[in-house]
C-alpha positions in Angstrom: 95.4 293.7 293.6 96.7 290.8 296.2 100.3 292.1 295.8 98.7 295.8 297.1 96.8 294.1 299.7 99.7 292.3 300.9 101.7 295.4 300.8 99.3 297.8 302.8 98.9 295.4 305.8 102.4 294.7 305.6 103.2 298.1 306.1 100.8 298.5 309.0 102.1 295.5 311.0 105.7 296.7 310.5 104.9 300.3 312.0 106.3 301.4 315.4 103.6 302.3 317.0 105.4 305.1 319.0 106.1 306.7 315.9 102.8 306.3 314.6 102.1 308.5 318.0 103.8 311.2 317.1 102.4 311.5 314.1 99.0 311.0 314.2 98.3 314.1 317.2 94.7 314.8 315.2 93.5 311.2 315.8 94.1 310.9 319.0 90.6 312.1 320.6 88.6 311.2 317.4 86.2 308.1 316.3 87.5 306.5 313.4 85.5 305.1 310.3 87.1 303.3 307.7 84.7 302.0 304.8 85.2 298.6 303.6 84.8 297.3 300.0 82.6 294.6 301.2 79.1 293.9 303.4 81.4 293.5 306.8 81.6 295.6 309.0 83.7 295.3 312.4 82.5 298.0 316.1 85.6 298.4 317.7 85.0 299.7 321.5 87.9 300.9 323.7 88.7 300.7 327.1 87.8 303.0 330.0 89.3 306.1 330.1 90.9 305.7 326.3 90.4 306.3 323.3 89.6 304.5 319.9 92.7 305.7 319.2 93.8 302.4 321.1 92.5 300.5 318.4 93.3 302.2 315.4 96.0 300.4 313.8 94.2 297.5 313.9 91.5 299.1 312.3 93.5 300.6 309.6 94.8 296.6 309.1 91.3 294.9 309.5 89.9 297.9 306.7 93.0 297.0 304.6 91.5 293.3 304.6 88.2 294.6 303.2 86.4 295.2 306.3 84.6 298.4 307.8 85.7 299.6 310.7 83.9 302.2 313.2 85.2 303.0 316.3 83.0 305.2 318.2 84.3 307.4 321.3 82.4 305.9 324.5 80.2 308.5 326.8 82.7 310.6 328.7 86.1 309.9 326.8 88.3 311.6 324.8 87.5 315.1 326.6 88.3 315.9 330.5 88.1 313.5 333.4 85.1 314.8 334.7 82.9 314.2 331.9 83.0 310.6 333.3 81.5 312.0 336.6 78.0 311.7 335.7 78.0 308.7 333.2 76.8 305.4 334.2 77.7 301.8 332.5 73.9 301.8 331.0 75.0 304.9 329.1 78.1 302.9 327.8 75.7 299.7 326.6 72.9 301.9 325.2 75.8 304.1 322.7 77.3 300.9 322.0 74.0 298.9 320.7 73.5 302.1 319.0 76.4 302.4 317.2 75.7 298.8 316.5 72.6 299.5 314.9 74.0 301.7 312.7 76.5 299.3 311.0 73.5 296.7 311.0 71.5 299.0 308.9 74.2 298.9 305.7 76.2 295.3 306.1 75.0 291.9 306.2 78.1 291.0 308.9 78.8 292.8 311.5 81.5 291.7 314.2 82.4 293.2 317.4 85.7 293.7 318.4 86.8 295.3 322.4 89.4 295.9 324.6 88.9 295.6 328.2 85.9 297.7 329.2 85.4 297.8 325.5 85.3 293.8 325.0 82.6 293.7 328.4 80.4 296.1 326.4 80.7 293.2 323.2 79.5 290.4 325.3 76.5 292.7 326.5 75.8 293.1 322.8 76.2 289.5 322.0 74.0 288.7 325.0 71.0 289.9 322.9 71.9 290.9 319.2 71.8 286.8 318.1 72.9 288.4 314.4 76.1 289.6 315.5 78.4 287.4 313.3 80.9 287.0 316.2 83.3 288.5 318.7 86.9 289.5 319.7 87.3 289.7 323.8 90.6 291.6 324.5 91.4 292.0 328.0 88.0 291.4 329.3 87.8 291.1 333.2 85.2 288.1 334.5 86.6 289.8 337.9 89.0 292.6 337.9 91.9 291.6 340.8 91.4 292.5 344.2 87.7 293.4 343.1 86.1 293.2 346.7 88.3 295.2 348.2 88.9 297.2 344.9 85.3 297.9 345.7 85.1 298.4 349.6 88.1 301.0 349.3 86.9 303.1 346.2 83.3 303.7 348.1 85.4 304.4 351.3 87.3 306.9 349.5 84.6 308.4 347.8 83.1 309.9 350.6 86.0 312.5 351.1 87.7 312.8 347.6 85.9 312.9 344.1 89.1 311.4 341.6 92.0 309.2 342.3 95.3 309.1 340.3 96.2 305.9 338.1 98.8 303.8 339.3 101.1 301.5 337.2 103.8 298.7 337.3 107.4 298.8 336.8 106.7 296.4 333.8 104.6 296.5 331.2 103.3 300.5 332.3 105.7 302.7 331.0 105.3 305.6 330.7 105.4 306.0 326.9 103.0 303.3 326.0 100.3 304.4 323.9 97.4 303.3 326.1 99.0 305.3 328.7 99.5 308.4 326.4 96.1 308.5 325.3 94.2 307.8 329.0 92.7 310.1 331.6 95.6 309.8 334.1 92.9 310.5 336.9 89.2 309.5 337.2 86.6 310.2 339.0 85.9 307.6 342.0 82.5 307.3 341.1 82.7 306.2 338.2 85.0 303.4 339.0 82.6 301.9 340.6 80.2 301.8 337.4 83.1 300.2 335.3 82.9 297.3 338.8 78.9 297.2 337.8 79.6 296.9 334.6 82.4 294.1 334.9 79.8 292.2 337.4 77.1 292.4 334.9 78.5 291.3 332.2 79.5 287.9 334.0 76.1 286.8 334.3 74.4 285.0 331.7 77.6 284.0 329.5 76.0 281.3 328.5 73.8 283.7 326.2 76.8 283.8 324.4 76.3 281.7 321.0 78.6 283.6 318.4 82.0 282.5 317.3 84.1 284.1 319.9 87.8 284.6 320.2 89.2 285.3 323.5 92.6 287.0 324.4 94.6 288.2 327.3 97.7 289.0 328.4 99.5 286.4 331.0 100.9 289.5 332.9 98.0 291.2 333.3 97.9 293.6 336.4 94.1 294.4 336.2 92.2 291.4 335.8 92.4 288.0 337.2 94.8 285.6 335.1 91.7 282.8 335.1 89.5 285.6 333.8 89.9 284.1 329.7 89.3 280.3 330.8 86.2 281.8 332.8 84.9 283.0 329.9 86.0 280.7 327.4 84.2 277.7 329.6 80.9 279.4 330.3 80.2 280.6 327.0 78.0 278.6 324.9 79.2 279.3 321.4 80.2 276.0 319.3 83.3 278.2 317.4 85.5 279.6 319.7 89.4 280.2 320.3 91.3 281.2 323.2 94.9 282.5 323.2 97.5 284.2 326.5 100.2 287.1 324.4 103.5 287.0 326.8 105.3 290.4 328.2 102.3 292.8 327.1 100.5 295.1 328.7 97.1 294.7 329.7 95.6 296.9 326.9 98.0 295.4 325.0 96.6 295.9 321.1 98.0 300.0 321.1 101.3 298.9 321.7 102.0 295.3 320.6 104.7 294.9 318.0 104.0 290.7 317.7 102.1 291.0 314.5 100.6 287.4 314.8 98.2 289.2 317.1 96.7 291.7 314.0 96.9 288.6 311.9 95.4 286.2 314.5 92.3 288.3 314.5 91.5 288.8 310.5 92.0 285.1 310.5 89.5 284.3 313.3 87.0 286.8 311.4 87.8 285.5 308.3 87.4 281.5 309.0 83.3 282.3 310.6 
């Protein structure tokens, strides 16, 4: 049994995740549920515009570990751009404490793992679910970059054009990574603007925060502000918590990172609470 379980996540770490890609075309715009042979559970949430695609393989290597792991698709994803038009963030925190309620009805521990908007939408959770064993930040913007102007210029533009085309750098964006691949490659201006509510929101109050959290971001990320995971680290009130920067990723990185420590870094913080 422990040289099978060593084998499977071994496997999983070892993929390419490009090739993965190209073979797993079905999964792309789908939730994912793996069951567990255990009473934990894990809620992965993806980032705006994604998919839980994003977060697959490390729910394939979290289930292999024992764990459940539901990824739900978010209000608006996995579909057109313009599904997004008439979704606001409140839509995005109600499905989420709803497809936390479900997992709380058949496991005693249930964890939270998100990516970007995906790990904003955990600490809302953690802000008043007090049972939710702990959390994985990924990403997670206390203040996007450039966010006052980012915010003066999309309401500017919004009054003569309705979507905007993504934009990415040299580094770090190419145009094969997965998160890429997967993402609306336009949005809808107005709905921007909720992901900035949304990102101011869920700034206030950190100190609500109480669960064993685990904190992580890439030092080259181009969305958020490089102080964003000592921000929340420091003004979180949780006694267990771990912080770490991953070097030359993306800032979505968990699609596309080949440094396994990452996959293992997590189990480890889930399995030590």
């Amino acid at each position: 049994m422990v040289r099978k379980f060593f084998k499977k996540t071994k496997d999983i770490l070892k993929a390419n995740p490009k090739l993965l890609y190209s073979e797993d075309e079905k999964f792309i715009k789908k939730p994912f549920y793996f069951e567990g042979d255990g009473q934990k559970a894990v809620l992965l949430l993806h980032g705006w515009t994604a998919t839980p695609y994003e977060l697959r393989r490390l729910g394939l290597y979290l289930n292999s570990a024992g764990y459940t792991a539901y990824a739900p698709m978010l209000p608006g994803h996995g579909t057109v751009p313009s599904d997004l038009e008439n979704i606001k963030y409140e839509d995005w925190v109600k499905f989420s404490q709803e497809s936390l309620e479900e997992l709380k009805k058949n496991y005693k521990e249930v964890f939270v793992v998100g990516t970007s908007m995906g790990s904003t939408l955990a600490i809302e959770l953690a802000k008043v679910n007090k049972d939710i064993s702990g959390i994985v930040l990924m990403a997670t913007p206390y203040r996007l970059k450039f966010e006052e102007v980012m915010d003066l210029t999309a309401k500017v533009l919004g009054t003569f054009k309705r979507y905007h085309k993504k934009s990415y750098p040299l580094t770090f964006g190419a145009s094969r990574t997965i998160t890429r691949l997967i993402s609306y490659q336009q949005y809808p201006i107005n709905n921007m603007l909720e992901l900035a509510k949304l990102v101011k929101e869920s700034r206030v109050n950190l100190d609500k925060i109480t669960q064993p959290c685990f904190v992580m971001q890439s030092s080259s990320d181009h969305i958020i502000t490089k102080n964003s995971l000592i921000k929340i680290y420091e003004k979180i009130s949780s006694d267990k918590k771990e912080k770490k920067y991953i070097d030359k990723v993306y800032h979505t990185f968990i699609s596309d990172i080949r440094n396994e420590h990452v996959f293992e870094d997590i189990l480890n913080f889930l399995n030590k609470i």
